[in-house]
N, C-alpha and C positions, 0 to 999 in steps of 0.2 A: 264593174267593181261591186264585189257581193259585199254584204253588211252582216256583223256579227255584234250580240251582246252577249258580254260578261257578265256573269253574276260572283257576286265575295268568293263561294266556293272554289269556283277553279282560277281566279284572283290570289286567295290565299294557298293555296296550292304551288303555283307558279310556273302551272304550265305555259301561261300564256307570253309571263318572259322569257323562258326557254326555246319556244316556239320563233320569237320575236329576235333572240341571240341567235338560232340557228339559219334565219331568215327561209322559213319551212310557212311561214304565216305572211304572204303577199297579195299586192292586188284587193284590198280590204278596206272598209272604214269599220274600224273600233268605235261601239258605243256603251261607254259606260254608264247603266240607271245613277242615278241621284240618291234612290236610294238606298240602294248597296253601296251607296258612298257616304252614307248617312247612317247605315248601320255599324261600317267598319268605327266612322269617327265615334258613337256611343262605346263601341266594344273598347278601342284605345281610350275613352275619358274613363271608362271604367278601371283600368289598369290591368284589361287582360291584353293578351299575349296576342290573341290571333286579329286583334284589332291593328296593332301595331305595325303587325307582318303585312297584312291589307293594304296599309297607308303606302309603307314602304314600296309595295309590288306596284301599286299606281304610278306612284312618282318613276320609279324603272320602268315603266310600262310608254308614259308619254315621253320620256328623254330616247327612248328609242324608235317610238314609232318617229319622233323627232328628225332621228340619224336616216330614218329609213323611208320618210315623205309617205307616213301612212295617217291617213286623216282621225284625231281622235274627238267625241266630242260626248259630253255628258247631255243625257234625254230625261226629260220628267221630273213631276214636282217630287218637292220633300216628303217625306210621310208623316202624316199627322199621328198626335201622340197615342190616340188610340193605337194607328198600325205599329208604334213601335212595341205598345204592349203586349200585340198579340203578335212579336215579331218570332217568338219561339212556336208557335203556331202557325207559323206557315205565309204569316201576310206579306212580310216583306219579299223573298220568293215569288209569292203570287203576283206582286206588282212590277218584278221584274221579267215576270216571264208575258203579263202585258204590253210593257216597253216593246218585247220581241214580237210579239204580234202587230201591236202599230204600224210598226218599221219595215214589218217584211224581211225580217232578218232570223239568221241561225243562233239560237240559242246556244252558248258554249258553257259549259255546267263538268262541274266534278261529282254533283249531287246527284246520284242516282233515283233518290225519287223526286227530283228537281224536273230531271230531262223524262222520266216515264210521265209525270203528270204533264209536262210542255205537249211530247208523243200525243198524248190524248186529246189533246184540246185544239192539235194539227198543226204546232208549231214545228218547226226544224229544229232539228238536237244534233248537238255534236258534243258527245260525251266522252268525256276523256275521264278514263278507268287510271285509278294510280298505278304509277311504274314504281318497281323496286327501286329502290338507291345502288345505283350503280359503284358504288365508295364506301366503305366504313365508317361509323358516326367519329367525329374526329375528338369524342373526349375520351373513346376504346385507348387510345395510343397513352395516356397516362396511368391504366390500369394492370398488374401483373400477378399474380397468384399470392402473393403477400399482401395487399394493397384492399383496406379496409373500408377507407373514403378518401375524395379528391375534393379539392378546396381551389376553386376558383375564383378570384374576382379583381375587380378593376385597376389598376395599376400597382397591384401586388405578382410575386413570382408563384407561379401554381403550385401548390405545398397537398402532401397525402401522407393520411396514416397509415403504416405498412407495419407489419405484425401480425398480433391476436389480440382478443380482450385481455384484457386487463396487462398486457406486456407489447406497447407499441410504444412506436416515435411517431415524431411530425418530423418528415424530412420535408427537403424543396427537389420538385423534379427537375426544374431548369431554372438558371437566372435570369430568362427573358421576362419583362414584365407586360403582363395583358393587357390588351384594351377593350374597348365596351361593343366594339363589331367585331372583334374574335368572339366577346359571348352571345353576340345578338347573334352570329352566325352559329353554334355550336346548339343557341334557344333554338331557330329554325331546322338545323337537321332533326332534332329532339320530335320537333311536331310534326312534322314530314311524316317519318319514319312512324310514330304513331299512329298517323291516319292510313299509313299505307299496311302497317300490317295492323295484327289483332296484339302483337306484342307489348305497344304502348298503348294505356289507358293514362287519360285527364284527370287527376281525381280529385285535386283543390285548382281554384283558379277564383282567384282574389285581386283585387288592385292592388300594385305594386310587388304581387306573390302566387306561383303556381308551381304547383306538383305534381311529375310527371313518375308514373312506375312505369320501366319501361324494362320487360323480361325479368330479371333479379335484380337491375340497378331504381334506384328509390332516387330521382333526382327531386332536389327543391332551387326552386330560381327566386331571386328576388332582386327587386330594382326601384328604385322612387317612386312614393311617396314611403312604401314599406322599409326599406336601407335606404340607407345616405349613397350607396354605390348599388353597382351591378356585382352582382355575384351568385355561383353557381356551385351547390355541394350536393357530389354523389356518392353513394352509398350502395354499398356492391358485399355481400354476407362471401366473408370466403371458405366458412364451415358448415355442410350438415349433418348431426349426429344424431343417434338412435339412444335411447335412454339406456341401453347397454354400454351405453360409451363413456358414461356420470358416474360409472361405477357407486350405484345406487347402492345400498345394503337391500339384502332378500326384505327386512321388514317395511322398508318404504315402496320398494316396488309392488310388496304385496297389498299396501294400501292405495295404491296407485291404480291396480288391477281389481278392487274389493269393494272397496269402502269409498275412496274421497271422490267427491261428486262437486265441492264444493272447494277447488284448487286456487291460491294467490301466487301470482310467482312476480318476486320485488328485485330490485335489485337496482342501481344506480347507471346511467346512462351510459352502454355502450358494452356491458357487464356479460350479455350472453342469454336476458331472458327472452327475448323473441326467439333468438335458436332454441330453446327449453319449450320453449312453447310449441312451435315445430314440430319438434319431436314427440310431446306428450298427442298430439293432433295426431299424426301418421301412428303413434304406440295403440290410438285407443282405434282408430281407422283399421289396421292389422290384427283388432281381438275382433272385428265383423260389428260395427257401430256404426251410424251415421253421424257424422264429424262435419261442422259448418265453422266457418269462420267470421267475427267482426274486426272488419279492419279500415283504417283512414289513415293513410292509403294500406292498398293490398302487396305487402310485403312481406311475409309470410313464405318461408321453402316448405311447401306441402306438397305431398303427396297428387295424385289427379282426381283422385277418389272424394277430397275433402272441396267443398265450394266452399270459396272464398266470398264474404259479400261488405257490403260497405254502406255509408249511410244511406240511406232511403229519403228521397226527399229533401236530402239535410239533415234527416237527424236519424238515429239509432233507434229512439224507438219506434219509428215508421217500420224502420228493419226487423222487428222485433215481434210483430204482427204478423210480418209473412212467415217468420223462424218458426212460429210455434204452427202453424199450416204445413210446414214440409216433417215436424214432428222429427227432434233432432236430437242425439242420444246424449250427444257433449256437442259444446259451441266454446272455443276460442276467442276470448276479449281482449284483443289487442289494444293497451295505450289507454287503461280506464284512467281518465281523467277527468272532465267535469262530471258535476253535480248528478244533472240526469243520466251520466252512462255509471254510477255506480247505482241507483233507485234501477235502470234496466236490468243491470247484473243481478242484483237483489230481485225484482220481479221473474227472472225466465229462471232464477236456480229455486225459488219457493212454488214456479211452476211447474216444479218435478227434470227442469231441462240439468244435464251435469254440467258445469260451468269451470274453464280456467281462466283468470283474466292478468293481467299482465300489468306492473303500475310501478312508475318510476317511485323508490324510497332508496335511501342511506341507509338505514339500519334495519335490519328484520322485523321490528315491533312498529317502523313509520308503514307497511303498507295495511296492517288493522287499525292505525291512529288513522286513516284517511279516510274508512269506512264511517268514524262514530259521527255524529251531527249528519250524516246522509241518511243513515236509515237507523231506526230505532236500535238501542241499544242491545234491549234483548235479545233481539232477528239474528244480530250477527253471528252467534254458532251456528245459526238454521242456512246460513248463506256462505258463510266461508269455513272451514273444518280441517284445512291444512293450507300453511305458510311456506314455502320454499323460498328461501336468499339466495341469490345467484351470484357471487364472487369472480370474479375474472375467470370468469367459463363454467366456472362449475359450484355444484350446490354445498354450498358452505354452513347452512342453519336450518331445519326444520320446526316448525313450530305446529303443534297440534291446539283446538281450541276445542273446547268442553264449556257447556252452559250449569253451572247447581246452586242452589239456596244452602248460606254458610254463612259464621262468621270470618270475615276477611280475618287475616290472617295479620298479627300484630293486635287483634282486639280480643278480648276476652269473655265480655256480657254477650248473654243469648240472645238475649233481647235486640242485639243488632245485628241478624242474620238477615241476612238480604239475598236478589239474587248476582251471584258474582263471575262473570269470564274467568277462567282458569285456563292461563298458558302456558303449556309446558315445552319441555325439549320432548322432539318428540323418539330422538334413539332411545333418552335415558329416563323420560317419565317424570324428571325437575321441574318443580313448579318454578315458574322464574316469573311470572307477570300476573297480576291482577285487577279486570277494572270492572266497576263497580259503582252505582252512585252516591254518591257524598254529597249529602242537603241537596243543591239543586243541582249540582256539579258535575259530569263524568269524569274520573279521576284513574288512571293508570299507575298501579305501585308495584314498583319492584318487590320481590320475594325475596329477601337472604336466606339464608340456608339456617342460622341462627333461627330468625320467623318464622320459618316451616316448621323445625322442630318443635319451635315454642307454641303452635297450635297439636294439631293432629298426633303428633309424637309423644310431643308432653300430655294429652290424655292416655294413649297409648303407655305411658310409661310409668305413669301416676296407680292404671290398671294393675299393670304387672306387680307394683310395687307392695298394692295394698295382696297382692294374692302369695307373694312370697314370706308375708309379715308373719305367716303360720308359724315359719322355720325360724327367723330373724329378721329382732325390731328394726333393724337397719339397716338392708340388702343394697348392694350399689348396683343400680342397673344401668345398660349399655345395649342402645337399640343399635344394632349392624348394618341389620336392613330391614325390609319391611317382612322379610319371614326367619328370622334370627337376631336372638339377643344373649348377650353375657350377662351373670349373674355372678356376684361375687359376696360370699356370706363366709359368717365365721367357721373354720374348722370344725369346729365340735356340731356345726347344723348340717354338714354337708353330708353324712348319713341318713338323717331324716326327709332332704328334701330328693335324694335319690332313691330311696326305698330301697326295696330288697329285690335285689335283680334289675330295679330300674323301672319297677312299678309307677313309684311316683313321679318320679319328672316323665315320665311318658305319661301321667293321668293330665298332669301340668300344661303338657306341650299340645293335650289335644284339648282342655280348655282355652287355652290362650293361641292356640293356631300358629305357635310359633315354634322353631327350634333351641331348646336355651341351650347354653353353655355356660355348665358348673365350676366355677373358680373361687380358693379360698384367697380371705382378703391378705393383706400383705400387713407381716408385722404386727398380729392383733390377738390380744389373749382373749381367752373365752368372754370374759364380762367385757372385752373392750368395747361392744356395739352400746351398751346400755350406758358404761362409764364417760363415753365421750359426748353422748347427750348430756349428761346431768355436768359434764363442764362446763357446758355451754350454758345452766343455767334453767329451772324451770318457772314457770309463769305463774304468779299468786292468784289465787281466783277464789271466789266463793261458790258453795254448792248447795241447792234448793234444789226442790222436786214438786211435783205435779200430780193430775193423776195419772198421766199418760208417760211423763217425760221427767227426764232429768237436767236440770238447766246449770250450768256452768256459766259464771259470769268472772270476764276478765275487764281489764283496762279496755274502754271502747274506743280508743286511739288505733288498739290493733284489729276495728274491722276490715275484712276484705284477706285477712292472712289465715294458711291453716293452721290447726291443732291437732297435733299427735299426743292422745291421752295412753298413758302407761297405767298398770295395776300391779304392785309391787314389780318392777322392773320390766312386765312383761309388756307388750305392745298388745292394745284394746282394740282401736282405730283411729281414722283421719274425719275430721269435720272442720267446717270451714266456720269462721270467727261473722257471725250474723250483727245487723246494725245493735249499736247499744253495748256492743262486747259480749252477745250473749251467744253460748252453744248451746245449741238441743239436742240430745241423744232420747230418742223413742225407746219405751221399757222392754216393749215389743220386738225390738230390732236385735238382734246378736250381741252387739256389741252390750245394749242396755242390757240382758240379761249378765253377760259376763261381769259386768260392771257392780249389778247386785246381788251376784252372787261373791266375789272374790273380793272385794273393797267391805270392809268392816268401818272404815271411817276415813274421812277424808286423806290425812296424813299417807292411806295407803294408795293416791292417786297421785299424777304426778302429769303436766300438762309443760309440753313445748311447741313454743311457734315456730312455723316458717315462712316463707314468701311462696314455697310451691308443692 
C-alpha cells in the first residue's frame, strides 16, 4: 500500500474526489498535512471562497475513502503564526511537501511550482494538470441574446433583465425556487473553470463577498456575514458599438479626435457608459494610440490591442506608477469612485496622460459636483474639459468646461471678479452653470438666459446703444445673436444711419463687428423719441463746475442709476449717478465739450434716469 499526500491545491481542485468516485484511486493511504488543513480553515474564517470549497472536499474525501476502506489520517503539527504569515510565500507548501518526504510518500499537487520544487528536492510528484469541464457552466442555461443580468439567490425564483438600457424588464425565468447547494454548486463550477482556463480571473475576494470576470460575464457572489442570504448576480453586456453608432454630430466627434484629452462620461447605473467607454478605447486604439485600461473588475469589451489592468497591490495608485512607465496615450477609468481614484485621475491627466473616466451621476452636472472637495477647484478645467451624459444608450448632454477671471454673472461690481468654471452646452455654446467661490464656499449657480443677457449682452448692448445715439436719442436695440442685431430708430434717422449707398451702416457694422438690421420704429412721429422721454419726466439737479469738470448734482437716493443728459432735445451722453448723487462729465471728454459749447444755460439741459 503506497502513501500519498494532499496538499489544498489539488484538494480544492477536486481531483482527488473524482479520482475516489471513479475508484481510479486504490490500494492507498491518504495523508492529509495539518496544515493545509489549517490553512483551508483560515481561508473559510476569512469568508473566502476557496477555503469553503476545501472544507467541503475533505469532509467528501473521508466519507468515501470511508465507503471504500481506504486508510485516512492527518500528519504534522499546526503552523505557527509566523508560517501562516508567510503562508503566501510559499511556507505552508513548503511544510507540506516536508510531511511527504517524512512519509515516504507521492506528493499529489495541482501546483505546478508545488510539484517542480518537490521534483527538486526528490520527492515523488504526481501532478495533476487541469482537465477542461467536460459540461457547460450551469448558469449559461439562463442567459439568451436579450438577457442583461441574471439574479440569483436563496429561496427566491431566478429572475433576469432581458432588453437594453434604459428599456428592459425584470421577468422570472422559472418558478422553481433555489437553494444554497444549487448556488454553492454553480460558486464551484465558476472556480473550477477559472483556474482551468485563462478565461476566469479572481478579482475581489472579501469575506462574505467575491468577484469573478469570467470571458464577458462580470459575476458578484455574496453570502454571510456580507448578505443575510446566498446570492449570485451576473452580468453579461449584450451590446458593442463603435462611436459611429451614437450618431455623434461631426462637431463632437471632431473634439473627440482633436482636442479632449480630459473626457467624463456620467450617467446613472446600467445607462450604457461602460459601452461608451468601450468604444471611445477601441475609437482612439484605431487613430494608432496606445490605449490602457483601469478596471475593478476587468469588464471592459475592448479591443486586443488595449491592456486591461486593475488595482495593483490594492490600490490604483500602485497601478498608476507602472501606467506612466509603459507611457500611455489615453487610459480608461472605469467606476471613479473613491477619494483617491479621482486625485489618480487628476494626477495621470496633469501628467500629460489623455484620460476618460466613467462615474455613476443622475444628472450631467452631478459627475463635476463629485470632482470639487477632491481636488482643487481651479485644476478642474486642467483635468476634465468635456462632460458626456449617457441616457438609455445613448448621449443625451454634452457639457464643455472653460476656466476665466469674471464677474459671475447676476453680479454687477468689478470689483468681484474672480476666477469662475463656465459650463456650457457644448452643440450650442449656452452658458448654463457657474462655479465659483463665495466667501469660504464652492458654490454652483445656474445661468438663466435672462442672467447671461444681463451681464455680457447688456454691455454688449449698452455699447451699441451709446454708438447709435448719433442718429437717435432713443434707438431700440435687439441683440439676435452674437453677430447680429436689429436696430429700430425714428424714420426720419434712418437716411442718416444708412448713408449714401450704405456707407454708414457698413462703417457701423465694421466698428461694432456686428450685422445690424435697420428697422423704423412703430407708430412714432419724428419728435416721438425725445417727447416720450420728457413724459416720463426729467430729474432736478443743480450745476457747478471745476477746473477740469462739470459736476451735476441730483438726489443722492438715485446713486448706482444712469443718466442720459440731453442739450436742447438732442442726446449728449450716458454717465452713471456716483455716491453723494454726483455726475462728472470731463471738459475734455466730447461730450464735455459739446455740453459747453451748445448749453448757454442750464434750463437748456435736461437729465433722465434709468436703472440700465
Amino acid at each position: 500500500m503506497s502513501k500519498i499526500v494532499i496538499d489544498t491545491s489539488v484538494i480544492v481542485s477536486g481531483h482527488i474526489t473524482r479520482q475516489l468516485e471513479s475508484k481510479s484511486l486504490q490500494n492507498v493511504e491518504i495523508i492529509i498535512p495539518v496544515a493545509g488543513l489549517d490553512e483551508l480553515q483560515s481561508q473559510a474564517s476569512q469568508g473566502k471562497e476557496q477555503g469553503f470549497i476545501g472544507l467541503e472536499e475533505i469532509k467528501k474525501i473521508q466519507k468515501l475513502c470511508q465507503e471504500n476502506n481506504i486508510p485516512v489520517q492527518f500528519v504534522g503539527q499546526r503552523p505557527s503564526l509566523d508560517d501562516i504569515r508567510l503562508a503566501k510565500r510559499g511556507r505552508i507548501d513548503a511544510i507540506i511537501k516536508d510531511v511527504a518526504k517524512q512519509n515516504n510518500a507521492i506528493l499529489y499537487t495541482a501546483d505546478y511550482v508545488q510539484g517542480l520544487a518537490a521534483e527538486a528536492e526528490g520527492v515523488l510528484v504526481n501532478y495533476q494538470k487541469s482537465e477542461k469541464l467536460a459540461a457547460p457552466l450551469e448558469f449559461l442555461r439562463f442567459f439568451d441574446q436579450t438577457t442583461m443580468s441574471v439574479h440569483l439567490k436563496d429561496q427566491n425564483a431566478p429572475l433576469a433583465k432581458r432588453g437594453k438600457p434604459g428599456n428592459f424588464e425584470l421577468v422570472k425565468i422559472e418558478d422553481k425556487l433555489l437553494d444554497e447547494d444549487y448556488l454553492e454548486l454553480i460558486t464551484t463550477q465558476i472556480l473550477e473553470a477559472s483556474k482551468i482556463s485563462n478565461a476566469g480571473t479572481i478579482e475581489i475576494s472579501k469575506p462574505g463577498a467575491l468577484v469573478v470576470q469570467y470571458g464577458e460575464y462580470r459575476i458578484a457572489i455574496t453570502h454571510p456575514p456580507f448578505s443575510e442570504s446566498y446570492e449570485i448576480t451576473i452580468v453579461h453586456p449584450i451590446t458593442k458599438m463603435s462611436l459611429d453608432q451614437y450618431g455623434m454630430s461631426k462637431k463632437l466627434m471632431s473634439r473627440f479626435s482633436e482636442k479632449a484629452e480630459g473626457v467624463l462620461i456620467s450617467g446613472p447605473p446600467g445607462s450604457g457608459k461602460s459601452t461608451l467607454a468601450s468604444s471611445l478605447a477601441n475609437f482612439y486604439a484605431s487613430l494608432g494610440n496606445i490605449v490602457k485600461t483601469f478596471e475593478s473588475p476587468r469588464d471592459l469589451q475592448v479591443d486586443k490591442g488595449v491592456t486591461q489592468y486593475t488595482k495593483l497591490d490594492g490600490k490604483f495608485e500602485n497601478s498608476a506608477d507602472i501606467l506612466l512607465l509603459v507611457r500611455p496615450d489615453y487610459t480608461v477609468f472605469d467606476e471613479v469612485r473613491q477619494r483617491d481614484d479621482f486625485r489618480v485621475f487628476a494626477d495621470l491627466r496633469l501628467a500629460g496622460v489623455g484620460m476618460i473616466g466613467v462615474v455613476h451621476a443622475n444628472m450631467p452636472l452631478d459627475a463635476v459636483q463629485r470632482f470639487i472637495g477632491k481636488i482643487e477647484l481651479g485644476m478642474i478645467p486642467s483635468v476634465i474639459d468635456t462632460v458626456v451624459f449617457v441616457k438609455d444608450g445613448y448621449v443625451s448632454k454634452v457639457y464643455d468646461l472653460d476656466l476665466k477671471v469674471k464677474v459671475p454673472s447676476g453680479m454687477v461690481e468689478q470689483d468681484l471678479a474672480r476666477p469662475v468654471i463656465e459650463i456650457r452646452d457644448f452643440e450650442t455654446g449656452t452658458l448654463e452653470y457657474e462655479i465659483y467661490t463665495f466667501g469660504e464656499e464652492n458654490v454652483i449657480v445656474p445661468v438663466s438666459k435672462q442672467e447671461a443677457k444681463s451681464g455680457i449682452y447688456k454691455l454688449a448692448e449698452e455699447k451699441i446703444r451709446d454708438t447709435i445715439r448719433r442718429f437717435d436719442a432713443n434707438p431700440e436695440i435687439e441683440i439676435l445673436s452674437e453677430s447680429g442685431i436689429r436696430v429700430r430708430v425714428r424714420k426720419d434717422s434712418m437716411p442718416s444711419i444708412i448713408g449714401k449707398g450704405g456707407s454708414t451702416i457698413s462703417d457701423l457694422e465694421k466698428i461694432l463687428h456686428v450685422h445690424i438690421n435697420v428697422e423704423p420704429k412703430e407708430s412714432e412721429d419724428s419728435l416721438g423719441s425725445y417727447s416720450s422721454q420728457q413724459s416720463r419726466g426729467s430729474t432736478p439737479f443743480d450745476l457747478s463746475e471745476s477746473t477740469n469738470s462739470l459736476l451735476f448734482q441730483v438726489d443722492k437716493k438715485n446713486n448706482g442709476l444712469f443718466a442720459d443728459i440731453y442739450v436742447k432735445g438732442d442726446y449728449v451722453t450716458t454717465a452713471r449717478v456716483a455716491r453723494h448723487g454726483k455726475i462728472k462729465i470731463s471738459k475734455r471728454s466730447d461730450a464735455g465739450r459739446r455740453l459747453a459749447r451748445s448749453a448757454f444755460s442750464k434750463n437748456d439741459i435736461e437729465i433722465l434716469l434709468k436703472d440700465s
